[in-house]
C-alpha positions in Angstrom: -165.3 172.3 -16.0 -167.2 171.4 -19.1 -167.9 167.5 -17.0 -170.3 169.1 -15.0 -174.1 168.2 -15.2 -175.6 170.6 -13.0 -174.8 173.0 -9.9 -176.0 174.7 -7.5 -175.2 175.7 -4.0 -176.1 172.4 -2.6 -174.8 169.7 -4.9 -173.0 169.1 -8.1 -172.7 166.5 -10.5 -170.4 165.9 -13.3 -169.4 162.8 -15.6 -166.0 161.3 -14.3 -164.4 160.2 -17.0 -162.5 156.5 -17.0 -159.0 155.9 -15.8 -159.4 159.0 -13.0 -159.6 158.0 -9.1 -162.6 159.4 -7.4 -160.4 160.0 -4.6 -157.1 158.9 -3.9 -154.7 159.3 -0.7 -151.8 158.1 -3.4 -149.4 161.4 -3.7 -149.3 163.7 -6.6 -152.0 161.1 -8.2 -155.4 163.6 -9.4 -158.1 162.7 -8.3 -161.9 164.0 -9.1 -162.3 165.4 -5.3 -159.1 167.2 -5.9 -160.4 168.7 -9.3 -163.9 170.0 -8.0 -162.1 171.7 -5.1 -159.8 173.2 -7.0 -162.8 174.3 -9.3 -164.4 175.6 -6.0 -161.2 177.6 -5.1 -160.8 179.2 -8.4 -164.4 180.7 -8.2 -163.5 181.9 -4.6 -166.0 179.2 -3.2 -165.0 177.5 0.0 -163.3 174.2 -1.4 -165.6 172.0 0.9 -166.2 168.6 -1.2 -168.1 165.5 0.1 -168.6 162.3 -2.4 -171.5 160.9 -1.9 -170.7 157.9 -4.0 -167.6 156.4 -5.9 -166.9 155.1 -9.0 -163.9 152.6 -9.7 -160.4 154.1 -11.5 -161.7 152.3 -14.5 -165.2 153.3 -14.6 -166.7 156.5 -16.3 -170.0 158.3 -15.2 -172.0 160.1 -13.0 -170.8 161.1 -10.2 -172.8 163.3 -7.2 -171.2 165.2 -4.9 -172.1 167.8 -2.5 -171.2 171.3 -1.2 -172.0 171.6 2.3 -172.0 169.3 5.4 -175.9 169.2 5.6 -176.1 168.3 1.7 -173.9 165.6 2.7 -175.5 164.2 5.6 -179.0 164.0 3.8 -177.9 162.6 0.8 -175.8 159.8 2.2 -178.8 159.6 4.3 -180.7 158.4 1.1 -178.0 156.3 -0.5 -177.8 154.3 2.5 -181.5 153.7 3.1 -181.8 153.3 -0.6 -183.7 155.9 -1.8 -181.0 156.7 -4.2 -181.8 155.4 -7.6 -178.5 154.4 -9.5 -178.4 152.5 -12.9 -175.4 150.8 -15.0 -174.5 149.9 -18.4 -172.5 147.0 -18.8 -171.0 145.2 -21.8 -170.6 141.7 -20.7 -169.1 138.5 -22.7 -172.0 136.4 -23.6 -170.2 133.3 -24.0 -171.9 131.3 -21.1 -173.7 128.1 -21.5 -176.7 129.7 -21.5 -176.0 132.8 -23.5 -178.1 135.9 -22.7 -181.2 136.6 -25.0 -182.5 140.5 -25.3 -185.0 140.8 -23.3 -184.4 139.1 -20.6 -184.2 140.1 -17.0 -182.8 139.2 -13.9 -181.4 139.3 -10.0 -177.9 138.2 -8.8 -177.8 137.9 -4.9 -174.3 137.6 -3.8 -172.1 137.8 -0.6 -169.0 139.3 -1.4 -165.6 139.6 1.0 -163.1 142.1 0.4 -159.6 141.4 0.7 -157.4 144.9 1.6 -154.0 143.7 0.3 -154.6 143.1 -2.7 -157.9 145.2 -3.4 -160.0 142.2 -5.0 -163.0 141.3 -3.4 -165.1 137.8 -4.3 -168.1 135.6 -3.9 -167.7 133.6 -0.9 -170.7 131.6 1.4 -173.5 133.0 2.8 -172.2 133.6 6.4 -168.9 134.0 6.0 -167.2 136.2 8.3 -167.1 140.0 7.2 -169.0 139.0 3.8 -171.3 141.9 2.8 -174.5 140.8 1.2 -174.5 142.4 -2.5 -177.8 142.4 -5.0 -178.3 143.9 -8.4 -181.1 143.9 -10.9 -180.3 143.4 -14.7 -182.0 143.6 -18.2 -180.9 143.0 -21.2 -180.7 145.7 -23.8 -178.8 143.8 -27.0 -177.4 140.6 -27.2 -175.1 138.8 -29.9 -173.5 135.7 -30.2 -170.5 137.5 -28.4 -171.7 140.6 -26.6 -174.4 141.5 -24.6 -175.5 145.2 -23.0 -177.3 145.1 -19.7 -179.0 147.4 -17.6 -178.1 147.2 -14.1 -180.1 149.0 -10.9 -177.9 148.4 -7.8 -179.8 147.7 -4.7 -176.2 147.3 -2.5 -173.1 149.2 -3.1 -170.3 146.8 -2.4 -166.8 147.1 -3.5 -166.4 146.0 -7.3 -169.9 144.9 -6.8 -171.1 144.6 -10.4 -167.6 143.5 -11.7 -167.3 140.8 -9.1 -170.7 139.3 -9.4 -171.2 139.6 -13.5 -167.8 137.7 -13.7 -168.9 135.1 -11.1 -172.5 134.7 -12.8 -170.4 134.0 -16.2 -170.2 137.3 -18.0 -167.5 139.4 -17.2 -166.8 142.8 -18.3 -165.2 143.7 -21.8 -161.9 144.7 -20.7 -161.9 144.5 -17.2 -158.4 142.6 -16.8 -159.2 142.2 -12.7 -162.2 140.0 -13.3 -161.8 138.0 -15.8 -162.1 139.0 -19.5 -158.5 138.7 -20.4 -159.1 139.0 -23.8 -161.0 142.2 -23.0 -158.0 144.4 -25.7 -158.3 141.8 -28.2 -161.7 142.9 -29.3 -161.6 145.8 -32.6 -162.2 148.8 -31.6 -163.0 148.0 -27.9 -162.0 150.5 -25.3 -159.3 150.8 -23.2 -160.9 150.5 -19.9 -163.7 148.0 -18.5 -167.1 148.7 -20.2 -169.0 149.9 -17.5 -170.4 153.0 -16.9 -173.2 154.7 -13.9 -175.6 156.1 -16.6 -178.4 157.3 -14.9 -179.4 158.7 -10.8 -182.5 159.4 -9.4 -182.6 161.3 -6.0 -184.5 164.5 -3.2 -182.9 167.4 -3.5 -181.4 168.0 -0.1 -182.8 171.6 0.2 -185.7 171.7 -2.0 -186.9 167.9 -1.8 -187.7 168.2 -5.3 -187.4 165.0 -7.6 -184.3 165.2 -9.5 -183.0 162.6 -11.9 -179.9 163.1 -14.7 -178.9 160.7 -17.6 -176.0 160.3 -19.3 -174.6 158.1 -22.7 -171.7 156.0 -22.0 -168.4 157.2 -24.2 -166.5 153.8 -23.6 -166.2 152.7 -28.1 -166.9 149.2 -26.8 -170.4 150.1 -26.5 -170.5 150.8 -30.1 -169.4 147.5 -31.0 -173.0 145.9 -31.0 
C-alpha cells in the first residue's frame, strides 16, 4: 500500500484518501478497514484491524490504526482522555459579517445532537437531551475576500464535529453539500469533496511510550486556490 505512513508490529498509519468509508457495514462497499486487512492477509499477518479513530466518506487524511488488542486498548485509552493530539485543515467560506483576518485565532464551544435517520447532527441548547458537548480550537493560516484556511486542534470528537460547528459559526466548508456551502462545485478548480483534511497527529507509542507525531499535506486542489 503506497498510503501507508509507517508500520510496525503495533500500529499503522496511512493517508485515507477522500470519498473512501473508514468502515462501512454497507455490502460490497470498500472500506479502509477492509483494505488494511486485506493488506495484513496478503503478507500472512493475522488480519486483526482496530481504528482508533474515523474520518468522514468525504474527508482525506491520517488515519491511525492498530494491530493488536493491547495497541488498541492503550491508544483509545489516550484519544479518549485526550492525550491524542489531532489537527485539521479546513477551507472555509469567508463571507460572514465579520470576515476572518489571517492571524487570528479562536474557540467554538458547541453542543451537538445527532440524529440516526438521516445521519446529520446539529447545534442545539446547552442541556438538551443526548446533546454531546463539542470544542475546537482554530487559527487562521490565509484569508481572502472569499476563502479562508484554518487550523483546527480538536479537543472533542463528535460526529461531523468540525463541519457542523464551522457552518453554524458562519463558515462552512468549500464543497461540503451536507452543511451548507451549496455552491461548494461552483468554485474553479475546487475539489470534488469537502475541503477538509486531518493533517497532523501527535501520540505514546503503545509499546515503546516513545513520542511519535506524523504530518501530512492535504491533496484536496481547493487548497490551492488561495
Amino acid at each position: 500500500m503506497d498510503q501507508i505512513l509507517y508500520e510496525d508490529k503495533d500500529i499503522i498509519l496511512f493517508r485515507k484518501p477522500a470519498g473512501i468509508s473508514s468502515q462501512t457495514s454497507r455490502l460490497k462497499e470498500k472500506d479502509m478497514v477492509s483494505i488494511l486487512k486485506n493488506y495484513r492477509a496478503q503478507k500472512g499477518e493475522e488480519p486483526y484491524i482496530a481504528l482508533i479513530h474515523r474520518l468522514d466518506q468525504p474527508v482525506e487524511g491520517i488515519l491511525l490504526a492498530a494491530k493488536t488488542k493491547e495497541a488498541a486498548a492503550e491508544l483509545s485509552r489516550q484519544s479518549a482522555s485526550r492525550g491524542m493530539d489531532k489537527y485539521y485543515r479546513a477551507m472555509v467560506y469567508n463571507r460572514s459579517e465579520k470576515p476572518l483576518v489571517q492571524g487570528q485565532k479562536g474557540k467554538l464551544t458547541d453542543y451537538l445532537l445527532k440524529n440516526g435517520r438521516t445521519n446529520c447532527s446539529s447545534v442545539v441548547k446547552e442541556g438538551t437531551r443526548d446533546a454531546k458537548k463539542a470544542v475546537l480550537q482554530y487559527e487562521v493560516l490565509r484569508a481572502g475576500e472569499e476563502l479562508a484556511d484554518l487550523s483546527i486542534k480538536l479537543e472533542t470528537g463528535r460526529h461531523h464535529q468540525i463541519r457542523v460547528q464551522l457552518s453554524n459559526a458562519g463558515f462552512p466548508l468549500v464543497g461540503d453539500l451536507k452543511y451548507g456551502s451549496r455552491n461548494g462545485d461552483k468554485l474553479q478548480g475546487a475539489g470534488k469533496y469537502a475541503a477538509l483534511c486531518f493533517v497532523k497527529i501527535g501520540f505514546l507509542h503503545p509499546a515503546t511510550k516513545k513520542r511519535m507525531e506524523f504530518e501530512i499535506e492535504p491533496e484536496n486542489p481547493t487548497f490551492q486556490l488561495l
